[in-house]
C-alpha positions in Angstrom: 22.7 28.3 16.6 19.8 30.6 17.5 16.7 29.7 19.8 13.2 30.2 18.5 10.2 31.2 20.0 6.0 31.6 19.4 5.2 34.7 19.2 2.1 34.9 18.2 -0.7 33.0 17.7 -3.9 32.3 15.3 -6.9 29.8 14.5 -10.2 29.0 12.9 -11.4 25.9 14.0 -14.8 24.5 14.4 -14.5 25.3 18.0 -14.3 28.9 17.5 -13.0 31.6 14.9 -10.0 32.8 17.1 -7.5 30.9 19.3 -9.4 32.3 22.6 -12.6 30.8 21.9 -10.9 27.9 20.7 -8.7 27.3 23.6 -11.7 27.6 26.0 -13.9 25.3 24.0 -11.1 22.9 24.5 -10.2 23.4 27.7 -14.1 22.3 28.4 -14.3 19.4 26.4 -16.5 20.9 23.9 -17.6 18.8 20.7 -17.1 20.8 17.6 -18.1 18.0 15.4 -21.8 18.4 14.2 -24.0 16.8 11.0 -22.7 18.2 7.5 -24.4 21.5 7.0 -22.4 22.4 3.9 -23.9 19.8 1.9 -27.0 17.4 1.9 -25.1 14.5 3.7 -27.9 12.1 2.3 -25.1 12.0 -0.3 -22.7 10.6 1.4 -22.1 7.6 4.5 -20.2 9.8 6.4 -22.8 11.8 8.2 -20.7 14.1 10.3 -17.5 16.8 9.8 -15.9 19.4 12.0 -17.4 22.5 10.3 -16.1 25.8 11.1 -19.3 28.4 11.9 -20.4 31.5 11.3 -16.8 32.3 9.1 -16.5 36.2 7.8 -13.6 36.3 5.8 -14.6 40.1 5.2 -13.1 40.6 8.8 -9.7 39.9 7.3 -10.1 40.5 3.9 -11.8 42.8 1.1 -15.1 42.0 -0.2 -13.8 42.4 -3.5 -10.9 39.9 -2.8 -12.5 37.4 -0.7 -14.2 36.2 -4.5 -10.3 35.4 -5.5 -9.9 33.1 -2.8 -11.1 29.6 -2.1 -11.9 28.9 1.5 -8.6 27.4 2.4 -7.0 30.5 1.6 -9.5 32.7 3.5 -9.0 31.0 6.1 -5.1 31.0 6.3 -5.8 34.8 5.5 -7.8 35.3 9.0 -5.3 33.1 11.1 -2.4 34.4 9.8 -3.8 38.0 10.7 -4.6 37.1 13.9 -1.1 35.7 14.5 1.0 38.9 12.8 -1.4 41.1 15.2 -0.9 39.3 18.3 2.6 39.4 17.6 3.5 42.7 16.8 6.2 41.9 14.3 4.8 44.3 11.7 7.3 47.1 11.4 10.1 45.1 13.5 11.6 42.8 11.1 13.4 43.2 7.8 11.2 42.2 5.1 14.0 39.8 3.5 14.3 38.4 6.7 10.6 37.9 7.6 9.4 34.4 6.2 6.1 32.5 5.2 5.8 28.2 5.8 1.9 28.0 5.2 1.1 25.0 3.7 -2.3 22.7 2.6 -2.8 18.7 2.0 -5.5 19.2 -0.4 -5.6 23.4 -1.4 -8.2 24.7 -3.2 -10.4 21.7 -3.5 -14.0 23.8 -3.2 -12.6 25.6 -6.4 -11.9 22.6 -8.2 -14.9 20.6 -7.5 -17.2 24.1 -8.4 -15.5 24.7 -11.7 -15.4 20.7 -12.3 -19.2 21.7 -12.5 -19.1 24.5 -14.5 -17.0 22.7 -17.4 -19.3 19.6 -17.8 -22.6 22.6 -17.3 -21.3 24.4 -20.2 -20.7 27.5 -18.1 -17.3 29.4 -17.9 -14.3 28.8 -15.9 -13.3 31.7 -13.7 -9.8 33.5 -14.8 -9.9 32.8 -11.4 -9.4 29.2 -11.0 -6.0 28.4 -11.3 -4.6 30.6 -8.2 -7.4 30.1 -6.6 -7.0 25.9 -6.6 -3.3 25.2 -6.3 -2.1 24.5 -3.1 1.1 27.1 -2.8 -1.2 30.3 -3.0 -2.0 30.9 0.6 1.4 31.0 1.7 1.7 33.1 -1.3 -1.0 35.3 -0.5 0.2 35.9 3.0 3.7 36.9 1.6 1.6 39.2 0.0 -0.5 40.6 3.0 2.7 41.4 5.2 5.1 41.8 2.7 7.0 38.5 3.7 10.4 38.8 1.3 12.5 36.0 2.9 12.5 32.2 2.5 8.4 30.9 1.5 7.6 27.5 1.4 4.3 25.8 1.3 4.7 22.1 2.8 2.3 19.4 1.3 2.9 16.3 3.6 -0.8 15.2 3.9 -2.1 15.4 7.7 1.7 16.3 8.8 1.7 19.5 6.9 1.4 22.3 9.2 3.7 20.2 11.9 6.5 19.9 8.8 5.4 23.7 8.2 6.6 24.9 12.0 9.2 22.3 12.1 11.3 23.1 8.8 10.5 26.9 9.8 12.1 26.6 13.3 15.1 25.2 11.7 15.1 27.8 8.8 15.5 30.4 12.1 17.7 28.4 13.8 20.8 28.0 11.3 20.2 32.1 10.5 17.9 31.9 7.4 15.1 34.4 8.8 14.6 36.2 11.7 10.6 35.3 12.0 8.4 32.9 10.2 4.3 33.2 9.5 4.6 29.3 9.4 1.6 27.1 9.9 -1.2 25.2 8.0 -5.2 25.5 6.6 -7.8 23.3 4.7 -11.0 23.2 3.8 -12.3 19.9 1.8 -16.0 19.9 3.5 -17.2 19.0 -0.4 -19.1 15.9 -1.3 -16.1 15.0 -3.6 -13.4 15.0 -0.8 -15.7 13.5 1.6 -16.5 10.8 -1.1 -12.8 10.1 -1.8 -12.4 10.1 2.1 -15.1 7.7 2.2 -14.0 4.9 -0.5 -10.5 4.7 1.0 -12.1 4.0 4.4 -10.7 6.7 6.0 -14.0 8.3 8.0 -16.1 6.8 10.1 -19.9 6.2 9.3 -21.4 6.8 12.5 -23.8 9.5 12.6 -23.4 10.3 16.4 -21.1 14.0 16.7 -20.5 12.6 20.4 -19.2 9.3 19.2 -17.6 9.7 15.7 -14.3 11.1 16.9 -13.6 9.1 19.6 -9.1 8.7 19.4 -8.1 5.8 21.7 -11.2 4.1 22.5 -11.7 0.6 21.5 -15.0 1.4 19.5 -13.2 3.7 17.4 -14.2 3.6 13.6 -12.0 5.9 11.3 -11.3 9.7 11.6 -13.9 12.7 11.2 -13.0 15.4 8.8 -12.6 18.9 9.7 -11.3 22.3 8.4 -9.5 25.9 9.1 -6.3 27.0 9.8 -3.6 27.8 12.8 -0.9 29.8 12.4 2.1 30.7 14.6 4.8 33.1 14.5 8.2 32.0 15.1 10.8 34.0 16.1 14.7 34.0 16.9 15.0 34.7 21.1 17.0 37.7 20.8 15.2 39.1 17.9 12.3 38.5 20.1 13.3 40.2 23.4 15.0 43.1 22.1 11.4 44.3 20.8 9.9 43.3 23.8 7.2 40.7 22.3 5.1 38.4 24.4 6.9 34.7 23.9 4.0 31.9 24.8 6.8 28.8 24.1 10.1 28.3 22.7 10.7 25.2 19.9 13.6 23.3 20.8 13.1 20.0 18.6 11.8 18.4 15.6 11.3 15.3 13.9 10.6 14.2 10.2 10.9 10.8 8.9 8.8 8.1 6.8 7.0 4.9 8.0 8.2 3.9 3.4 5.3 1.5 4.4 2.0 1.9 2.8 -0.1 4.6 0.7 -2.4 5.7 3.4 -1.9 3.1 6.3 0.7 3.7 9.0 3.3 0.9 9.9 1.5 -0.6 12.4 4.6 -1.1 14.9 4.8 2.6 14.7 8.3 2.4 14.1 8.6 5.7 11.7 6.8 7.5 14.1 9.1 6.3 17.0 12.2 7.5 15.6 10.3 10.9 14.4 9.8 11.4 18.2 13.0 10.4 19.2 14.7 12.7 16.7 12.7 15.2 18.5 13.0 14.6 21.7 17.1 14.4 20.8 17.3 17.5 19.5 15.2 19.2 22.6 17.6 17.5 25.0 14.9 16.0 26.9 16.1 14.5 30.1 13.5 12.0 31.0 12.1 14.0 34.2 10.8 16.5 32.6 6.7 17.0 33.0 5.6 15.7 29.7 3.0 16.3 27.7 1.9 14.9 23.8 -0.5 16.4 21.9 -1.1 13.0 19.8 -1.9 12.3 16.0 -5.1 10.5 17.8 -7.1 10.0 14.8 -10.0 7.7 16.0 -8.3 5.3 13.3 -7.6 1.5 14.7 -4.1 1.6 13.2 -3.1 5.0 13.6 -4.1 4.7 17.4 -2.7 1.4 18.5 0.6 2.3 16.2 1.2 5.6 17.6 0.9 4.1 21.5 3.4 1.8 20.6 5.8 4.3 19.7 5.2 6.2 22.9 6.3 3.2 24.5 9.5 2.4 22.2 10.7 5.6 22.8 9.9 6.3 26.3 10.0 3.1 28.0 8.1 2.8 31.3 8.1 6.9 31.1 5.3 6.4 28.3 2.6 5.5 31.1 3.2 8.9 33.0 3.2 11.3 30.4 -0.1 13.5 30.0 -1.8 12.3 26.6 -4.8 13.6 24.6 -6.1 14.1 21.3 -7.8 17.2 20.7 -9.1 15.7 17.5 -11.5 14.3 19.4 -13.3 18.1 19.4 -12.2 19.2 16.4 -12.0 16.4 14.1 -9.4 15.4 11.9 -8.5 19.1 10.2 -5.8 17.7 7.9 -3.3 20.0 6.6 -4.3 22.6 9.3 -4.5 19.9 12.1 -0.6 19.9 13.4 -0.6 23.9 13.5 -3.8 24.1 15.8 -2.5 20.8 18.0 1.1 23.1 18.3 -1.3 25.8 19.4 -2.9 23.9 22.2 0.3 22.5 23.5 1.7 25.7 23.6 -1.1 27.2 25.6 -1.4 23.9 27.9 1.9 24.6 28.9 1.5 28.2 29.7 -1.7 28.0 31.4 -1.1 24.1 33.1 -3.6 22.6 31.8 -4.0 19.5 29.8 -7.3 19.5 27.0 -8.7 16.2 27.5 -10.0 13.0 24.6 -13.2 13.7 24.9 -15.8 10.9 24.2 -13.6 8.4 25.6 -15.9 5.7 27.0 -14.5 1.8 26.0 -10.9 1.5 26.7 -8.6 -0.9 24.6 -6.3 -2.9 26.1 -3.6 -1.7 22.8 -3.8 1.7 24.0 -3.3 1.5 27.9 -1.6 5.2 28.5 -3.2 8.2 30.5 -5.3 9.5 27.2 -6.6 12.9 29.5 -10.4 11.1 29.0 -13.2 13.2 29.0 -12.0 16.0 31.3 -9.1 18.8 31.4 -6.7 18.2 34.3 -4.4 20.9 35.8 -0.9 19.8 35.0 2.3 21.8 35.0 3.9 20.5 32.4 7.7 21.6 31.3 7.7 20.2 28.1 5.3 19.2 24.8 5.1 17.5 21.8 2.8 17.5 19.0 3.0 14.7 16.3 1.3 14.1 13.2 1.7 11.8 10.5 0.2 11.6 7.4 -1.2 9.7 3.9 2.4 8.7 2.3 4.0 7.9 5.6 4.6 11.3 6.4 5.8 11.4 10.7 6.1 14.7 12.2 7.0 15.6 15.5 8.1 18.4 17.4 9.0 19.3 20.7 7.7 22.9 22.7 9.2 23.9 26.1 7.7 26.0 28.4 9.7 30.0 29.0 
C-alpha cells in the first residue's frame, strides 16, 4: 500500500481569496462572517452569512468562460488553480493517472434560482443552464483545465462532502488507482432561496450580531451561519512525490466514513456514528494515544451537532478527549457546506506545520455538555503530531480523517 501526501494547497474563503490570507486571518481570530451583501436580507431572518469578497474569477478563468459557470464552479476553478500551481504536478504525472474528487452539497444553486426567474418572467433559459447547475461539473471542469484523465468523482454527502472528497481520494492513491488527486470541495448557496430553505428547516441562526452568530461550543449557541468557496488539495503517492522533489505540507494516514441511519437532518445525539467515523480513522492512522493531538471539529454552532460531537470525542478517546487541542474554525468562516471539510483539512494541515492551533472564536458562555479545551478566542502555539478533521452532514453523513505531521 502506498502513503499519500498534500501537496499543494488552495482556498477561497470569506477570510481571504487564497490559503495565505486565509490562514493568517485564522491564525488571528478574524470574523469573516458579516450582514448579507448579496441580497436585501430584509427578506430573510437570517441576517448574516460568510461571504467571500472582492472574488475575480477572471484571475483563473476567461472572461468569456466565466459566463458558463455558476459561482460554485468558479470558485473550485480558482482553488483548484492555486493548488495544481503550488504543487507543481503539471507536467509530472501521467494524465491517466492524475485524478479529480471535487465535489458540491448543493451545485449550481445561483443558476437554478436565476433561471427559476427567468421561466416564470417569460424570458429565455440559457443553453447554459444545465452544465452550469448540476452538481458534477466542477470536478468536471477541472478534469478539463489540467487534463485530469484518471479516476473523477464528484462526492455529494451534504456538509461531509469535501472530507469524503480527500478521504475516498487518499484511498483511491493508496491501493494504486492514481498517482495524484485534485480532490476537495466548493459551494456557493448565498441566494435568498437557499437561505430560505436553510431558514424553515431551522438550521441558521437568527441573530444578527457577525461576532455572535457562529459561536460552535458555547452554550448560547443558536444554529449554524452559512458560508461559501472552495479548498482544494493535492494528494499525492510519497514516492511519486519525492522523486520530483515537491514540497509535502502533511501526509493522510486515516479515514473514516460511516452514517448516524438516524434522522434527515439531525445528528444522533449520542454521537455514536460520529464515534466510530473517528475511530475508523484514528485505526487506520495507527494512532498511539501519546501522540500531540489536534481536531479540527464539525463545530457548527448547532445545540445537537455540538454536544453530540463532544460526546464522541470522549467515547473514543477516553480521558485523552480533555487534552486534545479543539477548535472550530467555523466559528470565522461560517458553516461553508460542501466546501467546509476541504478548507478545515487545510488548516489542520497548516496548524501542524507551523504549531499553531486557530482558535473558536466568539466563545464567551461555556456549557457544561461541551467541557473540552475548544482553543477559545485566541491561537495557541502547539506542536502537534497529529490531526483530524471531521464533518458530518444532512442524511447522517460522518467524515473523518486523520493528517500527520512529515
Amino acid at each position: 500500500m502506498n502513503r499519500v501526501v498534500i501537496t499543494g494547497i488552495g482556498a477561497v474563503t470569506p477570510l481571504g481569496n487564497d490559503v495565505d490570507t486565509t490562514w493568517e486571518a485564522m491564525k488571528n481570530g478574524v470574523c469573516g462572517i458579516d450582514i448579507i451583501s448579496k441580497f436585501d436580507p430584509s427578506q430573510t431572518k437570517a441576517k448574516v452569512a460568510g461571504e467571500v469578497k472582492n472574488f475575480d474569477p477572471t484571475a483563473y478563468i476567461d472572461k468569456r468562460e466565466v459566463r458558463k459557470m455558476d459561482l460554485f464552479c468558479q470558485y473550485a476553478m480558482a482553488a483548484a488553480t492555486q493548488a495544481v500551481n503550488d504543487s507543481g504536478i503539471m507536467g509530472k504525472v501521467a494524465p491517466e493517472r492524475f485524478g479529480v474528487y471535487v465535489g458540491s452539497g448543493v451545485g449550481g444553486i445561483t443558476t437554478f434560482y436565476e433561471q427559476s426567474i427567468n421561466l416564470y418572467t417569460d424570458k429565455n433559459i440559457s443553453p447554459f443552464f444545465i452544465p452550469m447547475m448540476i452538481g458534477n461539473i466542477a470536478s468536471g471542469n477541472v478534469a478539463i483545465r489540467f487534463n485530469a484523465k484518471g479516476p473523477c468523482v464528484p462526492i455529494v454527502t451534504a456538509c461531509s462532502t469535501s472530507t469524503h472528497s480527500i478521504g475516498e481520494a487518499f484511498h483511491a492513491i493508496k491501493f494504486g488507482f492514481a498517482d495524484a488527486i485534485i480532490a476537495g470541495g466548493t459551494e456557493a448557496t448565498i441566494t435568498p432561496l437557499a437561505v430560505k430553505g436553510f431558514t424553515s428547516c431551522k438550521a441558521l441562526t437568527l441573530s444578527d450580531d457577525p461576532k455572535r452568530a457562529s459561536i460552535p461550543f458555547d452554550k448560547e449557541r443558536s444554529g449554524f451561519v452559512m458560508g461559501e468557496g472552495s479548498g482544494i488539495v493535492i494528494l499525492e503517492e510519497y514516492e511519486h512525490a519525492v522523486a520530483r522533489g515537491a514540497k509535502i505540507y502533511a501526509e493522510v494516514v486515516g479515514y473514516g466514513n460511516t452514517n448516524d441511519a438516524h434522522h434527515i437532518t439531525a445528528p444522533d445525539p449520542e454521537g455514536t456514528g460520529a464515534a466510530n467515523c473517528v475511530r475508523i480513522a484514528l485505526e487506520e492512522a495507527g494512532y498511539q494515544g501519546t501522540e500531540e493531538l489536534y481536531i479540527n471539529a464539525h463545530g457548527t454552532s448547532t445545540s445537537l451537532n455540538d454536544a453530540g460531537e463532544t460526546k464522541a470525542f470522549k467515547a473514543v478517546l477516553g480521558e485523552r478527549a480533555y487534552k486534545a487541542h479543539i477548535s472550530s474554525t467555523k466559528s470565522m468562516t461560517g458553516h461553508m457546506l460542501g466546501a467546509t471539510g476541504a478548507v478545515e483539512a487545510i488548516a489542520a494541515a497548516l496548524a501542524l506545520r507551523d504549531g499553531i492551533i486557530p482558535p473558536t472564536i466568539g466563545y464567551k458562555v461555556p456549557d457544561p455538555e461541551c467541557d473540552l479545551d475548544y482553543t477559545p478566542n485566541k491561537a495557541v502555539e502547539v506542536q502537534a503530531d497529529m490531526a483530524l478533521s471531521t464533518t458530518f452532514g444532512f442524511g447522517g453523513h460522518n467524515a473523518c480523517i486523520a493528517i500527520k505531521k512529515i
